[in-house]
C-alpha positions as CSV (number, residue, x, y, z in Angstrom):
1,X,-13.1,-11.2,26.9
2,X,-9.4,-11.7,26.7
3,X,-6.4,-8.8,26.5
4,X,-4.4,-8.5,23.1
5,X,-1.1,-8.9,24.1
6,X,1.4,-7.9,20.9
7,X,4.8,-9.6,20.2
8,X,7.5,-7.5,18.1
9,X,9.5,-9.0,15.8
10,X,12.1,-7.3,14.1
11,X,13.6,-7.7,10.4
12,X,16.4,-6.1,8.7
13,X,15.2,-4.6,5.7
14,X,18.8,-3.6,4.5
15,X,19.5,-0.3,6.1
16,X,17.4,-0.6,9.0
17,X,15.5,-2.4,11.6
18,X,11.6,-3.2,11.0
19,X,9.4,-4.1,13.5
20,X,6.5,-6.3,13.1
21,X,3.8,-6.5,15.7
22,X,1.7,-9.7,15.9
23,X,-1.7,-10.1,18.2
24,X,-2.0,-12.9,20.3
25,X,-5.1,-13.3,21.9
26,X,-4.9,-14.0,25.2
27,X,-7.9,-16.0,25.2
28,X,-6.9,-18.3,23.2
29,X,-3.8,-19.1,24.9
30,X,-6.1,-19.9,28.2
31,X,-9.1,-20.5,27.6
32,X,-10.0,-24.0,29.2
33,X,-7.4,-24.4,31.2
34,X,-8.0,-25.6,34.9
35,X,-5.0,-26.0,36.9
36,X,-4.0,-25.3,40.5
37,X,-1.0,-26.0,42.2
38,X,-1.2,-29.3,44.0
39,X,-4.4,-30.4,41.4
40,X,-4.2,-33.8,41.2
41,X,-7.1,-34.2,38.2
42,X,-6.9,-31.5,35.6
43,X,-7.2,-31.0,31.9
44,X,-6.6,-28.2,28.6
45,X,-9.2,-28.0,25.9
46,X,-7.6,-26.4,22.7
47,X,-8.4,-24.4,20.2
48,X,-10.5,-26.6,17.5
49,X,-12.2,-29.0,20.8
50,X,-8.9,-31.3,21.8
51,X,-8.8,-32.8,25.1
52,X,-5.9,-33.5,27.4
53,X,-6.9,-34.8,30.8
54,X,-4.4,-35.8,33.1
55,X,-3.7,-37.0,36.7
56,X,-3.1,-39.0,39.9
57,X,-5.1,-42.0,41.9
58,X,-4.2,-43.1,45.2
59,X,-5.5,-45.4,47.7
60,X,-3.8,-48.2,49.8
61,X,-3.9,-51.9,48.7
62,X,-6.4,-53.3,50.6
63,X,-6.6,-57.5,51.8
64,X,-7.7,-58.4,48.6
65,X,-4.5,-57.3,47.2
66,X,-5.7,-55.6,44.2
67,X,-7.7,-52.3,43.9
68,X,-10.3,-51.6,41.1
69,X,-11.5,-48.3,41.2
70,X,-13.2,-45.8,38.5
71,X,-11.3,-42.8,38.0
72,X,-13.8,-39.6,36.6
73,X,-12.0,-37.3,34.2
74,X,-13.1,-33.7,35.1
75,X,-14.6,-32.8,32.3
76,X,-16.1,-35.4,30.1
77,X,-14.7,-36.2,26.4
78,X,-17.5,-35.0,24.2
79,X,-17.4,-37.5,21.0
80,X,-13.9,-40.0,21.5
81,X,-11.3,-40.7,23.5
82,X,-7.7,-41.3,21.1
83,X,-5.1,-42.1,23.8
84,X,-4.6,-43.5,27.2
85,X,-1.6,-43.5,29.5
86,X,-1.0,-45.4,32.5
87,X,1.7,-45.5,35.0
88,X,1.7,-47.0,38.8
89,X,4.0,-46.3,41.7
90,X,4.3,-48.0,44.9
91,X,6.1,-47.4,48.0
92,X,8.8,-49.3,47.0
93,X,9.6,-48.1,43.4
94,X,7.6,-48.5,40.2
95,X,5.9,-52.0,40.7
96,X,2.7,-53.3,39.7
97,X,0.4,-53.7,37.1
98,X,-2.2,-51.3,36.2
99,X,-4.5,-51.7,33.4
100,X,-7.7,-50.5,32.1
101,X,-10.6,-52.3,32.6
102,X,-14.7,-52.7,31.4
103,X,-16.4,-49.8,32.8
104,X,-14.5,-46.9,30.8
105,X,-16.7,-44.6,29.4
106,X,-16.4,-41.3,28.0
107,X,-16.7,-39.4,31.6
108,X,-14.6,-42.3,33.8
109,X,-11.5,-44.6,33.3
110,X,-11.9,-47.8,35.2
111,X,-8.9,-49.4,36.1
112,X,-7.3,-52.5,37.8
113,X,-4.1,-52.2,39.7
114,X,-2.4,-55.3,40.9
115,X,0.7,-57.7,41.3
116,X,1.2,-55.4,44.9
117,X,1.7,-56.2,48.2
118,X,-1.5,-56.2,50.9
119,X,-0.9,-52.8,52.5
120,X,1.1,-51.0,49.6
121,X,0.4,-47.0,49.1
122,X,0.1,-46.7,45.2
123,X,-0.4,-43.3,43.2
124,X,-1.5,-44.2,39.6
125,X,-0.9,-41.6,37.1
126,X,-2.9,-41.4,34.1
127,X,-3.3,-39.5,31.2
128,X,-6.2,-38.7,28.4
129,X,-7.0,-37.2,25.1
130,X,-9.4,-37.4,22.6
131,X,-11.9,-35.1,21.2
């Protein structure tokens, strides 16, 4: 179980200073929450069941010259996913194409990253949310 933290706040009343105290559970404020520094998958469940996932893929172009892989979230979305963000990055700058492609589910994001050069270190960076 969490810590009540409380937060004053103060009013004028008209010839003096009031001051409120409000409870925060601290709970509340973390609960879900898996992040470490240098994480590179992690996500924050709200209050109510929301989901924000978030993070970063990265692998070498191989001869080919385009990479397909399947990305698992960390947690798996429990009824629907509502959003999806998708960035790449090469060595070079911001080039490519990345794009999400059949084999997406509810626990993995399968992507296809292209229009890159045999060889190229990419880091795609993705987000999630949904309930």
């Amino acid at each position: 179980m969490g810590s009540t933290i409380k937060r004053p706040f103060r009013t004028f009343n008209g010839a003096d200073w009031d001051t409120h105290y409000f409870d925060t559970s601290e709970d509340m404020i973390k609960s879900g929450w898996v992040q470490s520094l240098g994480a590179t998958n992690c996500y924050r469940k709200f209050p109510g069941g929301y989901l924000r996932q978030w993070g970063k893929y990265s692998a070498t172009i191989p001869s080919v010259g385009y990479a397909a892989p399947e990305i698992t979230f960390p947690i798996a979305f429990p009824n629907y996913i509502t959003g999806i963000q998708l960035s790449v990055r090469n060595s070079t700058g911001w080039r490519g194409n990345v794009r999400i492609r059949d084999g997406s589910s509810l626990s993995k994001l399968a992507i296809i990253v292209n229009d890159l050069n045999v060889g190229d270190s990419i880091a795609v960076y993705w987000a999630a949310e949904g309930n």
